[in-house]
C-alpha positions in Angstrom: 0.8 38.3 85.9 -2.9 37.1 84.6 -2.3 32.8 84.8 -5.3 31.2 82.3 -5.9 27.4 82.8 -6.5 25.5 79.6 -8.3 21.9 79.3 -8.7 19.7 76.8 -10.7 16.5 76.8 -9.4 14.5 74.4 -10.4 10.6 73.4 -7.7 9.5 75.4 -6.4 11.9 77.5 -7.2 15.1 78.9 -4.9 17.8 79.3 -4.4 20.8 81.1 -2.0 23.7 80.7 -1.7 27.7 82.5 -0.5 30.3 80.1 0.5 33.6 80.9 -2.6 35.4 79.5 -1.4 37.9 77.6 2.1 36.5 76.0 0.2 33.0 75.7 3.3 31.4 77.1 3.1 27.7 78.6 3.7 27.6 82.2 2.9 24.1 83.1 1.3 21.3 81.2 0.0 18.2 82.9 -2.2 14.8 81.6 -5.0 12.6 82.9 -6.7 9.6 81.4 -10.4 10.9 79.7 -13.0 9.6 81.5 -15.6 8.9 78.5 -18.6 7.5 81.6 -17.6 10.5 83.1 -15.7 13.7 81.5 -15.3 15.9 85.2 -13.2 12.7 86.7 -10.4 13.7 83.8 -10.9 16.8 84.1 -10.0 16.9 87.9 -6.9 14.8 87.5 -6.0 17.4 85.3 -6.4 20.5 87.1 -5.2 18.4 90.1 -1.6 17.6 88.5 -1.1 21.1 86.3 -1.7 23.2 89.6 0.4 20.3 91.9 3.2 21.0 89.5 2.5 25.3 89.6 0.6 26.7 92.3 -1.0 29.9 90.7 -3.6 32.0 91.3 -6.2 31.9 88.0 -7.6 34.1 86.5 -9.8 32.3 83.3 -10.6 28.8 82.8 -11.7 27.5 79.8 -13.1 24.1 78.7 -12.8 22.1 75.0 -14.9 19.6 75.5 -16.0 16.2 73.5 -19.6 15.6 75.4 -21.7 16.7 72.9 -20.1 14.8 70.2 -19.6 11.8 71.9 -23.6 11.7 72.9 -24.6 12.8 69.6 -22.7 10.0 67.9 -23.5 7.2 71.0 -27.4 8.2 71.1 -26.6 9.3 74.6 -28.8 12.4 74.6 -31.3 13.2 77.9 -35.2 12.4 77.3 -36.6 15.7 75.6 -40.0 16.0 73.7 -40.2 18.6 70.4 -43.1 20.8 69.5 -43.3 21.3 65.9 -45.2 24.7 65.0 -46.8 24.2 61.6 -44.9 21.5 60.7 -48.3 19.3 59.8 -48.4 18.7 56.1 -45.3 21.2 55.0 -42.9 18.0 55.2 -42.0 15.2 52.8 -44.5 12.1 53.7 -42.0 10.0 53.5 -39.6 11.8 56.5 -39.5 9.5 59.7 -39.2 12.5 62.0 -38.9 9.6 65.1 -35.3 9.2 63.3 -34.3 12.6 62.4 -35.5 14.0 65.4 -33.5 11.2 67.7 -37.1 11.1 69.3 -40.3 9.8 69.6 -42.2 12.3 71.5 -43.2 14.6 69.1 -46.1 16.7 68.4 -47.2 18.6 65.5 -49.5 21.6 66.5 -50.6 24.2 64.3 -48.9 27.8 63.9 -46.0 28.6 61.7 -45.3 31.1 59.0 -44.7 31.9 55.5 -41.2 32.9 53.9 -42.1 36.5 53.9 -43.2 36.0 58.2 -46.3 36.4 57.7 -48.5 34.0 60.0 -49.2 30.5 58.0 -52.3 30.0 60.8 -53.0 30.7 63.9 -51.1 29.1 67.1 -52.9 26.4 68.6 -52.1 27.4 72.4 -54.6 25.2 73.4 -52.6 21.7 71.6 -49.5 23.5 72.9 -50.5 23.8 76.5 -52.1 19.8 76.4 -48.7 18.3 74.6 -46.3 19.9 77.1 -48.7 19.0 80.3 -48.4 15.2 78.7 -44.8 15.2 78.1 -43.1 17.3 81.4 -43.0 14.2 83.3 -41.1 12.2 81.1 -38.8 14.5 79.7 -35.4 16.7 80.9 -36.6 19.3 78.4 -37.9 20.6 75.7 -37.2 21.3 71.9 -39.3 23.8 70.1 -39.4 24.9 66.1 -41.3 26.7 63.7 -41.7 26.8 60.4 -40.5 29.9 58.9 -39.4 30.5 62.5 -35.9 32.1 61.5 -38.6 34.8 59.7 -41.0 35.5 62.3 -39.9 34.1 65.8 -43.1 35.0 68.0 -44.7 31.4 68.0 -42.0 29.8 69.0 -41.5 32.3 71.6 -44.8 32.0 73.1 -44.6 28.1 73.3 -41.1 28.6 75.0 -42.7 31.2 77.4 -45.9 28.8 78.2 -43.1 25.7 78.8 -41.1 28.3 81.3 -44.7 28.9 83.3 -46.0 25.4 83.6 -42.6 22.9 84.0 -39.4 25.3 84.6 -37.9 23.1 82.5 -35.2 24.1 79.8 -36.4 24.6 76.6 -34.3 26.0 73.3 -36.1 27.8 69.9 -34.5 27.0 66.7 -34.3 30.5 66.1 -32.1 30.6 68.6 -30.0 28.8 67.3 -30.1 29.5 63.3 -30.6 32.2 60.9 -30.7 29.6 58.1 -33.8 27.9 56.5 -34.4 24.1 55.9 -37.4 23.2 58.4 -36.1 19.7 59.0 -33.1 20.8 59.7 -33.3 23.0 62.3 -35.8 20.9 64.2 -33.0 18.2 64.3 -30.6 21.1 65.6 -32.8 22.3 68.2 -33.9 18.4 69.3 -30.0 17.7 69.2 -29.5 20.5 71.7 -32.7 20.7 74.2 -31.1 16.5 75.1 -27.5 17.8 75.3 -28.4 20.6 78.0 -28.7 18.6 80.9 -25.3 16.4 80.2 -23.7 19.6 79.6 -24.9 21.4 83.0 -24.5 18.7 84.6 -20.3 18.6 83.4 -20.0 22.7 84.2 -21.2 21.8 87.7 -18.6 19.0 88.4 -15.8 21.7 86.8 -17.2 24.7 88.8 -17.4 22.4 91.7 -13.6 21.0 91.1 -12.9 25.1 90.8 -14.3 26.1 94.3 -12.5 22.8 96.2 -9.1 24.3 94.5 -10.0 28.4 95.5 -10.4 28.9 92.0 -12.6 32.1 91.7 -12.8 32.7 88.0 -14.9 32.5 84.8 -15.5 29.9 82.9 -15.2 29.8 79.2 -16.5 26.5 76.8 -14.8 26.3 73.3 -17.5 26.5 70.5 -17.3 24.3 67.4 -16.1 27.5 65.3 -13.2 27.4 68.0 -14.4 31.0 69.9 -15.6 31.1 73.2 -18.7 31.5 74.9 -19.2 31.9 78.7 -20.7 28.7 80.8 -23.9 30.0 81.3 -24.4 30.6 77.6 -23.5 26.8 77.0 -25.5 25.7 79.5 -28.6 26.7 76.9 -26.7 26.3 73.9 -24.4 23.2 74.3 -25.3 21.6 70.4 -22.6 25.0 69.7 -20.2 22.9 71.5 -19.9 19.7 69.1 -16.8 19.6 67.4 -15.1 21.7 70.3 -12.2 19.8 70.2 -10.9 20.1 66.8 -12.1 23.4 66.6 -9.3 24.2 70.0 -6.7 22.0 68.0 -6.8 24.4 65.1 -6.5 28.2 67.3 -3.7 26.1 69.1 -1.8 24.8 66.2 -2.4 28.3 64.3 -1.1 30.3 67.9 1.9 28.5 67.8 2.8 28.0 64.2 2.0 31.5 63.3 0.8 30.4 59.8 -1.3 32.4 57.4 -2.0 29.3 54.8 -1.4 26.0 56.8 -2.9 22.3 56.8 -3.3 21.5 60.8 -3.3 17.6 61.8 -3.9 16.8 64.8 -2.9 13.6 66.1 -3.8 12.1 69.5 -4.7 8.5 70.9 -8.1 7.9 69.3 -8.1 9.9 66.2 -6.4 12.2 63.8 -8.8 15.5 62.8 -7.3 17.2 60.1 -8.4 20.9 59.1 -7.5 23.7 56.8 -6.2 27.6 57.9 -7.0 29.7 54.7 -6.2 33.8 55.1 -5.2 33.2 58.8 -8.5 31.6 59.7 -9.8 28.2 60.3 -11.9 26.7 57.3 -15.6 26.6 58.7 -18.1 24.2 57.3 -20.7 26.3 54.9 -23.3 22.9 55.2 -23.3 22.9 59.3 -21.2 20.5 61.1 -22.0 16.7 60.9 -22.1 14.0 63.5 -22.7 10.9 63.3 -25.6 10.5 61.1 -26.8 14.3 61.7 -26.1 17.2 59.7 -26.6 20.2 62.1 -27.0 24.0 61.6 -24.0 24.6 63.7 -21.4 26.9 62.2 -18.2 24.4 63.2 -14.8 24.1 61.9 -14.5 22.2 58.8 -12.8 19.2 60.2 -12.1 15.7 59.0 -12.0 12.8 61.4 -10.0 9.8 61.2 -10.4 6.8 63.5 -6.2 6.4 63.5 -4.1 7.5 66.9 -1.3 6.5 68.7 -3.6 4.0 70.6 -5.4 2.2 67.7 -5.8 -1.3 67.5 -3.2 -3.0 65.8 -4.5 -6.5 63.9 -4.1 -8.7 61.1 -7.4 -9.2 59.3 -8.8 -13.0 57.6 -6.6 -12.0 54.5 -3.2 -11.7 56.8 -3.3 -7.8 55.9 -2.4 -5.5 58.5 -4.7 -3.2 59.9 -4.3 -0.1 62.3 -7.9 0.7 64.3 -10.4 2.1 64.1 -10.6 1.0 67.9 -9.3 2.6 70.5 -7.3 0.3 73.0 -4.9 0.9 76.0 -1.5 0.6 74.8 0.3 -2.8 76.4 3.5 -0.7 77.3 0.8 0.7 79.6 -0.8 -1.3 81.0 2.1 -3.4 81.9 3.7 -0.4 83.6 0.9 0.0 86.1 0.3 -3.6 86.1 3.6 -5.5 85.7 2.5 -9.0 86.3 1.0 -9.6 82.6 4.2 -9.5 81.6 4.2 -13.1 82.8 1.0 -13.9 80.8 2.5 -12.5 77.8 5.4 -14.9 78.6 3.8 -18.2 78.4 2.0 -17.3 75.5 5.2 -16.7 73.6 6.8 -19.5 75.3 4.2 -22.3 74.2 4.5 -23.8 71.0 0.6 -23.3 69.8 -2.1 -21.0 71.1 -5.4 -19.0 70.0 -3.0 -16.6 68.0 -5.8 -14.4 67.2 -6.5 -13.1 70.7 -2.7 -13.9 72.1 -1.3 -10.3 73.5 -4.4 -8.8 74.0 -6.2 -8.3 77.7 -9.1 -6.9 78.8 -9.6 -4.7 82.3 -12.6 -3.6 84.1 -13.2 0.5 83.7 -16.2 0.6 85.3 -19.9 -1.4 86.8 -22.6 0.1 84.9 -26.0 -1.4 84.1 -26.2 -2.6 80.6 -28.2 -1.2 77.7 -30.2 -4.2 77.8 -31.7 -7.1 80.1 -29.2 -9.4 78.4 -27.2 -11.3 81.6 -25.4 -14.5 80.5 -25.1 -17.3 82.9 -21.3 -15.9 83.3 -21.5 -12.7 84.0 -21.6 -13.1 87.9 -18.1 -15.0 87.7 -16.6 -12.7 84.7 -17.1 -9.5 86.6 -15.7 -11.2 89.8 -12.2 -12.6 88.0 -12.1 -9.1 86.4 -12.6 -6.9 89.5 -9.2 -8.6 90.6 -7.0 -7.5 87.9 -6.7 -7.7 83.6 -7.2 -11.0 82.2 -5.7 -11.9 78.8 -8.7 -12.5 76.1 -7.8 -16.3 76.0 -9.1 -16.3 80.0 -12.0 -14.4 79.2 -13.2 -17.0 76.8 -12.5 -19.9 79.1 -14.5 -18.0 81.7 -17.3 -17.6 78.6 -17.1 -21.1 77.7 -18.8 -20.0 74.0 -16.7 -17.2 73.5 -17.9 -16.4 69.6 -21.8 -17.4 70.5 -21.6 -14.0 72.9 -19.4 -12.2 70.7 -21.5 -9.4 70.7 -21.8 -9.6 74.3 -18.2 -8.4 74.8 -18.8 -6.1 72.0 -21.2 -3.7 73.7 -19.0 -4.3 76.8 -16.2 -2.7 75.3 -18.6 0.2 73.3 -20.3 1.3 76.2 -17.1 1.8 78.2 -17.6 -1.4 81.0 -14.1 -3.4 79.5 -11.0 -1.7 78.2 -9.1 -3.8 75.3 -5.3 -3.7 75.7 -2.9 -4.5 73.1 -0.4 -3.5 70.4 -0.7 0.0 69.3 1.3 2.4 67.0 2.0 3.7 70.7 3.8 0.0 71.3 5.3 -0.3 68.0 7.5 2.7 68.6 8.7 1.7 72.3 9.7 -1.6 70.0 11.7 0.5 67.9 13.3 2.6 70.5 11.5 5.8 69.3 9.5 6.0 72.9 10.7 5.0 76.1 8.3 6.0 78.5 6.7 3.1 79.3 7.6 -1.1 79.2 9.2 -1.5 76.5 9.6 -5.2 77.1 6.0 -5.9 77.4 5.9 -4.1 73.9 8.4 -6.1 72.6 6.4 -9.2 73.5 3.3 -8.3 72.2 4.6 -7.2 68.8 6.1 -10.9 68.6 2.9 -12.3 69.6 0.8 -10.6 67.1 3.8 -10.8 64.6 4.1 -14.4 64.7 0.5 -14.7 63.3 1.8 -13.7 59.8 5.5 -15.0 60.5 6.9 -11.8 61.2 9.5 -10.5 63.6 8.7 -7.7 66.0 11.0 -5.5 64.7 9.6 -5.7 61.2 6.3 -6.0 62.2 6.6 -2.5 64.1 8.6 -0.4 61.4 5.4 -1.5 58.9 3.2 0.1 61.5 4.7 3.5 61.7 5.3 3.0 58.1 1.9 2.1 57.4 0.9 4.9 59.9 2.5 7.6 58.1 0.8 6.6 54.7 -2.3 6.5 56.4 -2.2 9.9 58.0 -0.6 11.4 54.6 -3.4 9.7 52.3 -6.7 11.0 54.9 -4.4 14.9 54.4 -4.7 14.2 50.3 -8.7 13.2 50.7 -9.4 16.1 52.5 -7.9 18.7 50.5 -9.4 16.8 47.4 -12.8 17.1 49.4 -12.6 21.0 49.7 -11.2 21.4 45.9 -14.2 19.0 44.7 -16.9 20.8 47.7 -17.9 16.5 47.9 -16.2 13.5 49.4 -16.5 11.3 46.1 -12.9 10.4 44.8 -13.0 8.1 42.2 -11.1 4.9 41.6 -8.6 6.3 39.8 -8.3 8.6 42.2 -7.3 6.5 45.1 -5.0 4.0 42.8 -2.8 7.2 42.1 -3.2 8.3 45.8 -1.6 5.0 46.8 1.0 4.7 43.7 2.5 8.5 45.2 2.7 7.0 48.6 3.6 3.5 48.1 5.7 3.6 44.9 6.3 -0.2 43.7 8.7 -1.7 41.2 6.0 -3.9 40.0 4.2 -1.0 38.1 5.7 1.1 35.0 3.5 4.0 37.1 5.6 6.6 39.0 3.8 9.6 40.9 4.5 12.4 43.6 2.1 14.8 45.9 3.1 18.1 46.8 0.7 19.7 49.4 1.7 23.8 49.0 0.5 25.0 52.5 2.9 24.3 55.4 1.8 20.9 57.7 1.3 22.1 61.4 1.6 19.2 63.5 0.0 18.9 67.2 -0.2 15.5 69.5 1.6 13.5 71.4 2.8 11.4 68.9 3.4 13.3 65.8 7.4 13.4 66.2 7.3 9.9 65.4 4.6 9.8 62.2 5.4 13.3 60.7 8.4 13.5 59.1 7.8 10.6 57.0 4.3 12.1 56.3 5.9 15.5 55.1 8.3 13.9 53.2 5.5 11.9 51.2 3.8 14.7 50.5 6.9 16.9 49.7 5.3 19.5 52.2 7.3 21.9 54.9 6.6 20.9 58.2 5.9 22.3 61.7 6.0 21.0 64.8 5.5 24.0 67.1 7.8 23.6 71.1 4.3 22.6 72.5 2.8 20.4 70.1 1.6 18.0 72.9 -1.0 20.5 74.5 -1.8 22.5 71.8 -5.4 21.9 72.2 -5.4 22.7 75.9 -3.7 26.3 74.7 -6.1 26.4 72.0 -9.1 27.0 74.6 -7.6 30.2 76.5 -6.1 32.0 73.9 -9.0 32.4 71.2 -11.8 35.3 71.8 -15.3 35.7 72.2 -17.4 36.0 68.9 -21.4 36.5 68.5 -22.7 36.7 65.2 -26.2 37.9 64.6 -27.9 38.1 60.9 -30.8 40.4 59.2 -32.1 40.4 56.4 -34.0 43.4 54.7 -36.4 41.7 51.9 -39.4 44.1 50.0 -42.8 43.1 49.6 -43.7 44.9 46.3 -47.3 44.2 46.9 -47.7 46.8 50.0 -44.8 49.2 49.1 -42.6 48.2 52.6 -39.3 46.6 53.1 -39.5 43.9 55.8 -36.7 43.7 58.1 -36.0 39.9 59.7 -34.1 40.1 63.2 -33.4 37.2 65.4 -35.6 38.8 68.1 -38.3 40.5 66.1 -39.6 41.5 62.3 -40.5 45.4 61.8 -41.5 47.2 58.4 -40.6 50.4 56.5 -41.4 52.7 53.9 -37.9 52.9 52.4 -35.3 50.8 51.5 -32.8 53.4 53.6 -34.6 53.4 56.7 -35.0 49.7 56.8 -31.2 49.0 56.2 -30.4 51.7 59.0 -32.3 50.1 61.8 -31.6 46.2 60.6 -27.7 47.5 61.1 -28.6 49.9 64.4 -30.3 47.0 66.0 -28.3 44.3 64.8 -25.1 46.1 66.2 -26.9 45.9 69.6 -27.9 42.3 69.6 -24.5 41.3 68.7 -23.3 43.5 71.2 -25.0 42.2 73.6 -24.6 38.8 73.0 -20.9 39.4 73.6 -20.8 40.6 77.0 -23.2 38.4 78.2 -21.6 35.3 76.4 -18.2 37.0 78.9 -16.6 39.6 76.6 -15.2 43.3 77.1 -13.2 45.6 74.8 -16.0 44.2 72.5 -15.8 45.5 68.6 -18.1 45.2 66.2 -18.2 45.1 62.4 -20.5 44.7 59.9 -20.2 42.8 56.5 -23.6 44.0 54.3 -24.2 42.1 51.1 -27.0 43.5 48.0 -28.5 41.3 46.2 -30.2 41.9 42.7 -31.0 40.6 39.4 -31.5 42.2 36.0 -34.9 43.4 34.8 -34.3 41.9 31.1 -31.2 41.1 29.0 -30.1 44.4 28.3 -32.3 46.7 29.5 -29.8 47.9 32.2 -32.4 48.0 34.7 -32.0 45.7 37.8 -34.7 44.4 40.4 -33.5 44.6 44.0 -34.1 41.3 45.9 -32.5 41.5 49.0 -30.2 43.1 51.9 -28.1 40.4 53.8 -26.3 41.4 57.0 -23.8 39.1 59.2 -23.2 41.8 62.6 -20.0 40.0 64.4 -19.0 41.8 67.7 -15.4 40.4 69.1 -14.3 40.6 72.2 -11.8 39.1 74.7 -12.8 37.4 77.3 -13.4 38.9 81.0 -10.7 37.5 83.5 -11.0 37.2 87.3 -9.8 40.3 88.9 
């Protein structure tokens, strides 16, 4: 029996399941806590507790993985330098490539090419050689694009071949990487992913390494953003493929195991709730390039919207007494009182006096880890902070006795918390439904508690306090489902007031308005996470929708990175250039001309086929298939002449395959 180990890093915990390869059936699931400063710790509490609880020989691994979105998004990127080919006056003078590029070591050297390939000037090997001799010592690698380079690929590949001979260092082509134009673009892309390479090698080293400790002699698979998979050593080059991984795994999981053609898929875990759309039986794919952060990439990724709302948001009152549930992500106080009982007494005296600082009362903060700063910034309590926190949580009130001027180094504690030093506990949705008896695997008392604390701040029982959250949860989840399908109707975010006041009249009907309106959302709701047993039922019955939970809803993701395939896609394109009789053929590797339009279209295809096939069986396929989807373009002579002019041939090769497994 083949045994496939699944993980999933997720924003709050990572989990890993084995399947029985070829019926996809969950043998053991277990969890860890995701290590944000460091991914492979998570990931080895996994694969510790799933193989404690069933020993098994394995036979494929395979990774989901939020690095590369979490260091796009934090600026968190390794030192690289970009070499623009041809670049110099082809650009808008008012682009700051220092921003776009998420760098400022940059050089513009000339090269490049036309539309058609044809060489725009000559490559400056010379500039080339001087910019990367400068830069090597100061950079983890470098980024390299051309313009036109998707056309004609050979200056890029003879700056990449003179970086391989004088540094070693790693170096990706944005031809590479794209078949699409937009110059700025893919300059970002490639930038994005030359300072993602060494954070991703460095995470594939501490899984193979967890692997061999464990006698785990198998390969290794990374979910991509399009939610196929690609063997490690292929993401080792191309980790920017990996951004959106996650998601991406939540969707093949939540499709596997609801077994739905047409289906809206939310997944729900602690941080956030991504919500994407199955159309035809596959995963709706974003035709822009995925976005992150502030970057819109040239990755193909699953078209997935992100909501800062979990089962471990932040729940608070805001200066206008309205409640709010996150964005931040905090550590539940059901849990941290179970592995640390004694705040339970702290939570006690708060309740127990008559006044406090209600705005901070049942909230702590905990020490995650000593890491140097992002800036010289020590305040004269730092010494004594760390010191009181290295012995346990304090609440926030002994934090700001300890800080003296609590709200003069406000944004002190701020980047604290961002850049993963301090961990805020408090109520959650998480807490809220051990209040309500929904969830008991954790302290319910201390939940209890901090519900009245926090409740008390608007004169509010716990009990009331906590059905509004899940309440309020619900809506929340079920208005984010209505924006996104009114996104891909629309093909733009932009909902108009209107909009939203008849969004919030269908889910929050009041007797005050002579308004009454329902939603109906047609495709079934598949619902993955944790926590979605508790939220979804209301949310389907808001939007008058059927709704799935599928048996293993709680590691969906985790299944989602075994049981989807291997997929490498390679495009030509056959365009004529009327003024030498020939029809040029663009191929990611090469650009080759012909006499006839038949002979051009035969070898695009022939040699398409064998890229693609190739890229398959190295990226770890076999039993790889290949198809080919060809699309003609033309445009008539004259209004009603009857003649047409032909423009173009388009190709998109795809070879399939499934994944090799240990033997």
């Amino acid at each position: 029996m083949a045994i496939a180990l699944g993980i999933d890093t997720g924003g709050t915990y990572t989990d890993a399941v084995l399947v029985e390869y070829e019926s996809g059936r969950i043998i053991a699931s277990a969890k860890a806590l995701t290590t944000k400063h460091d991914l492979a710790i998570g990931i080895r509490g996994a694969i510790e507790r799933v193989l404690a609880a069933h020993p098994a020989d394995i036979c494929l691994v395979s990774v989901s993985t939020t690095l590369a979105t979490n260091a796009i998004v934090e600026g968190k990127g390794a030192p690289i330098a970009a070499l623009l080919l041809g670049y110099a006056n082809r650009l808008d003078a008012e682009v700051n490539l220092a921003r776009e590029l998420g760098t400022d070591r940059y050089v513009l050297i000339a090269g490049g090419h036309t539309a058609d390939g044809d060489e725009w000037e000559p490559l400056d090997l010379a500039a080339a050689r001087a910019a990367i001799v400068e830069h090597a010592p100061h950079v983890a690698g470098f980024a390299v694009s051309g313009f036109f380079g998707t056309r004609n690929p050979s200056h890029e590949l003879a700056v990449s071949q003179l970086i391989t001979e004088l540094t070693g260092l790693p170096v990706t082509c944005g031809h590479e990487l794209t078949h699409r134009l937009d110059a700025l673009r893919r300059a970002t892309t490639v930038a994005l992913n030359a300072s993602l390479i060494p954070l991703l090698c460095n995470l594939m080293d501490a899984v193979e390494c967890t692997m061999s400790e464990k006698d785990i002699h198998a390969p290794l698979m990374v979910v991509k953003g399009d939610g196929s998979l690609m063997e490690a050593s292929v993401a080792r080059a191309r980790p920017i493929e990996t951004i959106l991984s996650g998601p991406a795994a939540s969707v093949v999981g939540a499709q596997y195991l609801g077994d739905s053609a047409e289906a809206v898929v939310v997944d729900m875990g602690g941080t956030t709730t991504d919500i994407a759309v199955i159309r035809h039986g596959r995963p709706r794919l974003s035709e822009q390039g995925a976005q992150v952060g502030r970057w819109r990439t040239m990755v193909e990724a699953v078209d997935a919207q992100t909501v800062g709302l979990g089962g471990d948001s932040r729940v608070w009152f805001d200066q206008g007494r309205e409640l709010c549930i996150g964005p931040q992500r905090i550590m539940p106080i059901c849990l941290l009182a179970m592995e640390r009982p004694e705040i339970k007494e702290t939570l006690r005296r708060q309740k127990a006096r008559a006044k406090g600082d209600e705005a901070v009362d049942g909230e702590f903060l905990l020490l995650q880890r000593n890491a140097p700063l992002s800036t010289n910034e020590h305040p004269p309590f730092e010494r004594e902070l760390f010191a009181a926190l290295r012995e346990g949580p304090l609440s926030v009130e002994q934090v700001y006795d300890i800080m003296q001027h609590p709200y003069f180094y406000a944004r002190y504690l701020e980047r604290l918390e961002r850049e993963g030093v301090l961990l805020r506990a408090g109520l959650t949705p998480s807490d809220a439904a051990h209040v309500l008896g929904m969830y008991a695997d954790w302290d319910s008392e201390a939940a209890t508690l901090a519900a009245e604390l926090v409740g008390r701040r608007v004169a509010m029982d716990a009990e009331t306090l906590c059905r509004q959250v899940v309440a309020r949860t619900s809506e929340r989840i079920a208005a984010e489902v209505v924006h996104k399908l009114l996104s891909d109707d629309a093909q733009d975010g932009h909902h108009d007031i209107l909009t939203n006041h008849l969004i919030e009249r269908a889910l929050r009907p009041t007797t005050e308005s002579s308004l009454e309106c329902a939603l109906t959302v047609r495709s079934d709701i598949v619902a993955i996470g944790a926590p979605v047993q508790t939220y979804f039922p209301r949310v389907s019955e808001l939007l008058h929708s059927h709704l799935c939970i599928p048996h293993d809803a709680g590691v969906a993701n985790a299944l989602g990175a075994v049981v989807g395939s291997i997929v490498y896609r390679v495009h030509a394109l056959v365009i004529p250039r009327d003024e030498e009789e020939v029809y040029r053929v663009h191929l990611p590797d090469q650009i080759k001309d012909f006499l006839n339009l038949a002979d051009a279209v035969a070898y695009a295809e022939q040699h398409g086929r064998e890229l693609a096939r190739n890229g398959a069986i190295q990226s770890g396929a076999m039993e790889v298939r290949v198809q080919v989807e060809r699309k003609d373009l033309s445009a008539p002579v004259a209004e009603g002449w009857g003649d047409s002019l032909y423009l173009q041939t388009a190709m998109e090769i795809t070879a399939v395959g499934r994944p090799r497994l240990a033997s």
